[in-house]
N, CA, C and O atoms as a DFTB+ gen file, in Angstrom:
352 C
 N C O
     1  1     -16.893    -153.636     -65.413
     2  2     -15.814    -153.181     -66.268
     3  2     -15.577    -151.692     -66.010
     4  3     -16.562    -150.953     -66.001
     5  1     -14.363    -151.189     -65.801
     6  2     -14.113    -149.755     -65.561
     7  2     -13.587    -149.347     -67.357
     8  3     -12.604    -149.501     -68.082
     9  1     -14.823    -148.816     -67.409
    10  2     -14.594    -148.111     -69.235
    11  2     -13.786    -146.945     -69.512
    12  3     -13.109    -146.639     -70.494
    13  1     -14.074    -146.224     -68.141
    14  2     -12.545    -145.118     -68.023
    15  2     -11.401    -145.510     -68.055
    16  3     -10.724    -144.891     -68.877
    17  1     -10.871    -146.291     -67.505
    18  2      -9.631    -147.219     -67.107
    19  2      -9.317    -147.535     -68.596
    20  3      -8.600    -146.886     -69.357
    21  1      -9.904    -148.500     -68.805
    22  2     -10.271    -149.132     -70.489
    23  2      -9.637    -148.275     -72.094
    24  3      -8.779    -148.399     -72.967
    25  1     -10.878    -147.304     -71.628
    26  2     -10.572    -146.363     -72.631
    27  2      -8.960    -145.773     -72.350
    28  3      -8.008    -145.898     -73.121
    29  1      -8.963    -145.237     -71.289
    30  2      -7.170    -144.992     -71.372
    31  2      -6.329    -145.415     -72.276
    32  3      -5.611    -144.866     -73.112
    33  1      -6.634    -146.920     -71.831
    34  2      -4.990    -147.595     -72.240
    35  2      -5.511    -147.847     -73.459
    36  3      -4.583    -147.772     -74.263
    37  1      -6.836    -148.188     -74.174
    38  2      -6.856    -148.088     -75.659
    39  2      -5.769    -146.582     -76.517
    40  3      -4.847    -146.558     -77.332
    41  1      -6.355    -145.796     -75.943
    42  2      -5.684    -144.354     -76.258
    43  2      -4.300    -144.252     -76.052
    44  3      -3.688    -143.414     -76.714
    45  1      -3.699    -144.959     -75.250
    46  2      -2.068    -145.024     -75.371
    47  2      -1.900    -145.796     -76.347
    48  3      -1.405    -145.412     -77.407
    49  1      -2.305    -147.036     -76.119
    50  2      -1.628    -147.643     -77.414
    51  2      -2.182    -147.507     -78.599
    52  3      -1.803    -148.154     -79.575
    53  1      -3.335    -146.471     -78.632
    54  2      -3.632    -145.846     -80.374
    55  2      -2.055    -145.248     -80.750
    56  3      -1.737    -145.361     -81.934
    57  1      -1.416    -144.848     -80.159
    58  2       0.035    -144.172     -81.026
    59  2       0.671    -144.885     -81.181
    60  3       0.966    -145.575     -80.205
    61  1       1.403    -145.241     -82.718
    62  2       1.911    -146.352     -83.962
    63  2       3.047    -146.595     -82.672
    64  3       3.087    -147.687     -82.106
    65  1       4.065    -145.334     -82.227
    66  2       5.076    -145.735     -82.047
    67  2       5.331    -146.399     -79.986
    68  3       6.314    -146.893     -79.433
    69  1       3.861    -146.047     -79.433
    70  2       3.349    -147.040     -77.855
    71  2       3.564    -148.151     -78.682
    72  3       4.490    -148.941     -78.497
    73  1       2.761    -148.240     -79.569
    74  2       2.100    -149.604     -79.802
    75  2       3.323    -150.581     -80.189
    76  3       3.243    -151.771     -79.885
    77  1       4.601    -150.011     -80.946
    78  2       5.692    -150.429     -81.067
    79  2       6.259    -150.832     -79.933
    80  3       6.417    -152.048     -79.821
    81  1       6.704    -149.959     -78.823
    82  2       7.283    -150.104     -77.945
    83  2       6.795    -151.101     -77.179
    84  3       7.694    -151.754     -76.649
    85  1       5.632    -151.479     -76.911
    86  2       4.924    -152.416     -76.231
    87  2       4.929    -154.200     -76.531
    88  3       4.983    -155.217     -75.840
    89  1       4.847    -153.888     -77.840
    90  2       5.082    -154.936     -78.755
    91  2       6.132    -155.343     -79.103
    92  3       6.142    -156.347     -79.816
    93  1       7.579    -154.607     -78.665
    94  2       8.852    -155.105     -78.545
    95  2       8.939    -155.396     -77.186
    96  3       9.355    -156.539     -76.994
    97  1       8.639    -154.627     -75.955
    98  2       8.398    -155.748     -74.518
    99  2       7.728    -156.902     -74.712
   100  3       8.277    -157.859     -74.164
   101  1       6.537    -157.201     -75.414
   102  2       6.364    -158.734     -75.150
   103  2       7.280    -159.591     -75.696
   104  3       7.664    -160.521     -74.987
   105  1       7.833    -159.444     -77.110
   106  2       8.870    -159.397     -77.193
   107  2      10.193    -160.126     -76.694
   108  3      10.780    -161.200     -76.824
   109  1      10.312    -158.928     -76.060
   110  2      11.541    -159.056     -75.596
   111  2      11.581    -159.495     -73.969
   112  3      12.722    -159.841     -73.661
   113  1      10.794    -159.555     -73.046
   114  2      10.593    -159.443     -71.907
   115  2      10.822    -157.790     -71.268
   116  3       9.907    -157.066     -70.873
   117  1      11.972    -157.518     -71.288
   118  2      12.145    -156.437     -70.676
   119  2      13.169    -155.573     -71.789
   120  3      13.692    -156.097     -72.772
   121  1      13.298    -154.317     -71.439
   122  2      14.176    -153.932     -71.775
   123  2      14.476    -152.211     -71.211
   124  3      13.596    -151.721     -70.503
   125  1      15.614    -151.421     -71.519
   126  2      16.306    -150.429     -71.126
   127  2      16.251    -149.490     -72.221
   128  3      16.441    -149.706     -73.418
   129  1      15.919    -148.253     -71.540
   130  2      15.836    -147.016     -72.459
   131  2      16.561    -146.797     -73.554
   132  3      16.317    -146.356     -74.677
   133  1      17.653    -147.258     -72.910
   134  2      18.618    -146.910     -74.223
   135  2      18.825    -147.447     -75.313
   136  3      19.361    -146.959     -76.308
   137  1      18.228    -148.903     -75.089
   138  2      18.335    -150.210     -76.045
   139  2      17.352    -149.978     -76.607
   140  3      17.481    -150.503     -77.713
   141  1      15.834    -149.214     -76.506
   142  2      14.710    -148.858     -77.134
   143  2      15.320    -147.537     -77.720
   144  3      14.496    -147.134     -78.541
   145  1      16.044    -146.956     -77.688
   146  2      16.341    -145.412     -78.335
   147  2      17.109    -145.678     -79.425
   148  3      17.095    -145.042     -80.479
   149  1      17.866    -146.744     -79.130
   150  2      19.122    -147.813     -80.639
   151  2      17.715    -148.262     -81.569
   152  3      17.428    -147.656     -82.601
   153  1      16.985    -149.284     -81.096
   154  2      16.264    -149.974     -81.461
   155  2      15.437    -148.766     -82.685
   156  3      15.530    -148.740     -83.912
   157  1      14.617    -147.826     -81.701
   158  2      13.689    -147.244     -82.331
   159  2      13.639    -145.803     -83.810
   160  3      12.921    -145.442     -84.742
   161  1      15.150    -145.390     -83.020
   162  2      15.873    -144.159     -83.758
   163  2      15.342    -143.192     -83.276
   164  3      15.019    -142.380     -84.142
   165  1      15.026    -142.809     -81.970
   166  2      14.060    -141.518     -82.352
   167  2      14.549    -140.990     -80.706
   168  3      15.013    -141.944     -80.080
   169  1      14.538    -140.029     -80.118
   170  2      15.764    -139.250     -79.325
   171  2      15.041    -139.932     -77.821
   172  3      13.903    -140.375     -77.665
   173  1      16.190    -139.816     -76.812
   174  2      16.059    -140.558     -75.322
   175  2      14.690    -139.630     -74.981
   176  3      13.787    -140.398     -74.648
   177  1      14.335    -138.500     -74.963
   178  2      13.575    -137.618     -74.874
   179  2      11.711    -138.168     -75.132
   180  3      10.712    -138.258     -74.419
   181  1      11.974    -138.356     -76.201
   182  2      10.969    -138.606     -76.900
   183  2       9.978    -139.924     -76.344
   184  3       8.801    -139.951     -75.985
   185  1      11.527    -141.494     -76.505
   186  2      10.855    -142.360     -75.813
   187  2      10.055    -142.294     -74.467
   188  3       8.896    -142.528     -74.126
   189  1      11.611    -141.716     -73.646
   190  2      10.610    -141.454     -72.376
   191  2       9.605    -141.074     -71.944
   192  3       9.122    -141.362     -70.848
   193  1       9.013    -140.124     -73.058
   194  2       7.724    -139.921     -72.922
   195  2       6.575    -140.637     -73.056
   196  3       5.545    -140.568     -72.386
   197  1       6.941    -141.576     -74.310
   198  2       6.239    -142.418     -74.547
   199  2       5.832    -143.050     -73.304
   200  3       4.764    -142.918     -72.706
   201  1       7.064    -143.910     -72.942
   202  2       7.042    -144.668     -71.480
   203  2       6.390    -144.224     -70.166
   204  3       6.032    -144.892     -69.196
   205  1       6.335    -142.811     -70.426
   206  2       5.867    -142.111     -69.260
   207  2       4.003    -142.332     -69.390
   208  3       3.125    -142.406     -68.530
   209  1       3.983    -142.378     -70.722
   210  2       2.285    -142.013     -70.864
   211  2       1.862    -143.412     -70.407
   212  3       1.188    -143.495     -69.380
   213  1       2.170    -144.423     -71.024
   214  2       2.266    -145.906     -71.039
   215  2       2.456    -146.663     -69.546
   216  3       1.755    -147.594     -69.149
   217  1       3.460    -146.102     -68.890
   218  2       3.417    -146.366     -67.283
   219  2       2.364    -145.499     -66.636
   220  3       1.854    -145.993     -65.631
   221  1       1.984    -144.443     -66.965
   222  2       0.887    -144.199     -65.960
   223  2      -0.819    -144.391     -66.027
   224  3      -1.732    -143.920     -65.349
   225  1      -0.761    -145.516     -67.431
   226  2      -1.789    -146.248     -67.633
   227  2      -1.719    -147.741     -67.204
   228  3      -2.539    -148.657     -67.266
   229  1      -0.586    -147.662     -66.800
   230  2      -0.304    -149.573     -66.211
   231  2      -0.085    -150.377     -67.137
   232  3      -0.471    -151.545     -67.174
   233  1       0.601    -149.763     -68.013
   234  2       0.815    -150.504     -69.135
   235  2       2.141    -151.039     -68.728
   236  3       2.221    -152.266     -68.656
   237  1       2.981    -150.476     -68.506
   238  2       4.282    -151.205     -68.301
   239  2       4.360    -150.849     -67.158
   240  3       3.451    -150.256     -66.577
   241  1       6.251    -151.372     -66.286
   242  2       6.232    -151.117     -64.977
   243  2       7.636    -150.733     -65.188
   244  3       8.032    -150.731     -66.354
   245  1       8.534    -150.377     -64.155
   246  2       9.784    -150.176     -64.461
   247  2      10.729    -150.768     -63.202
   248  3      10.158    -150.860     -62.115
   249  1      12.046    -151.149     -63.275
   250  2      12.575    -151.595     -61.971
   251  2      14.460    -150.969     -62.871
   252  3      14.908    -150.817     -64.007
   253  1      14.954    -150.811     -61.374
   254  2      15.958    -149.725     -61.754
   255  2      17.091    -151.203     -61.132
   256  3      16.754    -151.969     -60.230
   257  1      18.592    -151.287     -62.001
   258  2      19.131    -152.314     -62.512
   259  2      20.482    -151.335     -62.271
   260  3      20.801    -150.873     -63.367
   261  1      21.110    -151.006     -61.526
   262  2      22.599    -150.087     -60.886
   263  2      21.664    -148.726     -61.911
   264  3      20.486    -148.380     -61.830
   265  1      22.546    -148.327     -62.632
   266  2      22.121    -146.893     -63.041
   267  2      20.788    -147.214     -64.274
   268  3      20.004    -146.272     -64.383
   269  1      20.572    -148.142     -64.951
   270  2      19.675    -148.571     -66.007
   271  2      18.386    -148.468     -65.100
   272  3      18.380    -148.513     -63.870
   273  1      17.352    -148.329     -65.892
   274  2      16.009    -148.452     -65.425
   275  2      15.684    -149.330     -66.829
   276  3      16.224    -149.198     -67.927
   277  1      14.533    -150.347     -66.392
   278  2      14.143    -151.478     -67.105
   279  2      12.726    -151.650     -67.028
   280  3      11.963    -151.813     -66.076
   281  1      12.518    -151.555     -68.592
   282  2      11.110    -151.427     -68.382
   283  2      10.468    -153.370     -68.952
   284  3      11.160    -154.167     -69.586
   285  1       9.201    -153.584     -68.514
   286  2       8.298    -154.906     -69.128
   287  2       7.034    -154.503     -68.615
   288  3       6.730    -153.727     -67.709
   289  1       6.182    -155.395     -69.609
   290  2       4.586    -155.218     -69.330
   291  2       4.109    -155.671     -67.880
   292  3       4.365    -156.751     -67.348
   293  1       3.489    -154.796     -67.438
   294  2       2.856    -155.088     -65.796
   295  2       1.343    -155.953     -66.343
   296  3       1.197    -156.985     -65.688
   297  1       0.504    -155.785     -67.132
   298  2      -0.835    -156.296     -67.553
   299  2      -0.910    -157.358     -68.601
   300  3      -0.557    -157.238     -69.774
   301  1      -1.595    -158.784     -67.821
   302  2      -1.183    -159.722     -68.955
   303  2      -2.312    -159.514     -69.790
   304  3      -2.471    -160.333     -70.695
   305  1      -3.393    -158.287     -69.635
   306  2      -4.184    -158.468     -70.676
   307  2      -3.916    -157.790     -71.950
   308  3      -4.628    -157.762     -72.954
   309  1      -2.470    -157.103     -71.690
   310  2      -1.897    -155.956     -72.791
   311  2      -1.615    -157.029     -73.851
   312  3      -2.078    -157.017     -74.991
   313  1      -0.473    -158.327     -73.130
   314  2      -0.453    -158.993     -74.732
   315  2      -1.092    -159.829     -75.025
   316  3      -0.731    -160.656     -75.862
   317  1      -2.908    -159.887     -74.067
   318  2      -3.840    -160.923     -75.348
   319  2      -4.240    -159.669     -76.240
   320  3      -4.699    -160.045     -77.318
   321  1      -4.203    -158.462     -76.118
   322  2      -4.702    -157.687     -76.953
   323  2      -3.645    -157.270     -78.027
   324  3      -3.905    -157.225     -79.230
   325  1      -2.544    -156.998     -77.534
   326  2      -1.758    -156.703     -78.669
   327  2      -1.862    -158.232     -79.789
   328  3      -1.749    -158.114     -81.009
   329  1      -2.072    -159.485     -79.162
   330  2      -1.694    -161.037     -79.962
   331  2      -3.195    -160.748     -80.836
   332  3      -3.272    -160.747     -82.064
   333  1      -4.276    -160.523     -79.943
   334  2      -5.573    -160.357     -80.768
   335  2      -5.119    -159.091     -81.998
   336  3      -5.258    -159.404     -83.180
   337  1      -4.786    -158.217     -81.783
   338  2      -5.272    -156.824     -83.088
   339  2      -3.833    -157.600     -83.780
   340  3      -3.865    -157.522     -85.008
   341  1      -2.881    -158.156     -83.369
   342  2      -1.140    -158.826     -84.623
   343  2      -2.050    -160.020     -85.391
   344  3      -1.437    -160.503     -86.343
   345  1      -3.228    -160.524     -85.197
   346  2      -3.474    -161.585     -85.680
   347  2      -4.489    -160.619     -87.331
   348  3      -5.190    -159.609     -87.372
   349  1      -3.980    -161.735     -88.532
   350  2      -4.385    -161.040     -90.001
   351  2      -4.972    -162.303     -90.312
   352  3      -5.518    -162.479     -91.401
């Protein structure tokens, strides 16, 4: 088990509003910055960052769609974990 690796992506998705975003890709399959910036309320700026921290833990992946970039989960172990911690 790589516990560095591990620990990472725990630590991204410790923040309420990763953990949102992530959890509307499984979701949704995929989706576009801008449709997460409607969705979420909170400035193009901001998300992207999110996305930025989140893609360079392999959490998501991105593929570019004419001028849109589109993001979905690259790791199918992101949504047994997100389905494990949604389960009450």
């Amino acid at each position: 088990m790589d516990f560095e690796k591990n620990s990472e992506i725990l630590k991204a998705l410790g923040h309420p509003m990763r953990l949102k975003i992530v959890t509307g890709l499984i979701k949704e399959g995929e989706c576009n910055v801008n449709k997460m910036v409607k969705n979420l309320g909170l400035p193009q700026s901001t998300v992207s960052q999110h996305l930025g921290i989140l893609k360079s833990r392999g959490i998501i992946k991105q593929k570019k769609e004419g001028v849109l970039t589109c993001y979905s989960i690259s790791d199918k172990r992101i949504k047994d974990l997100v389905s494990i911690i949604s389960r009450e």
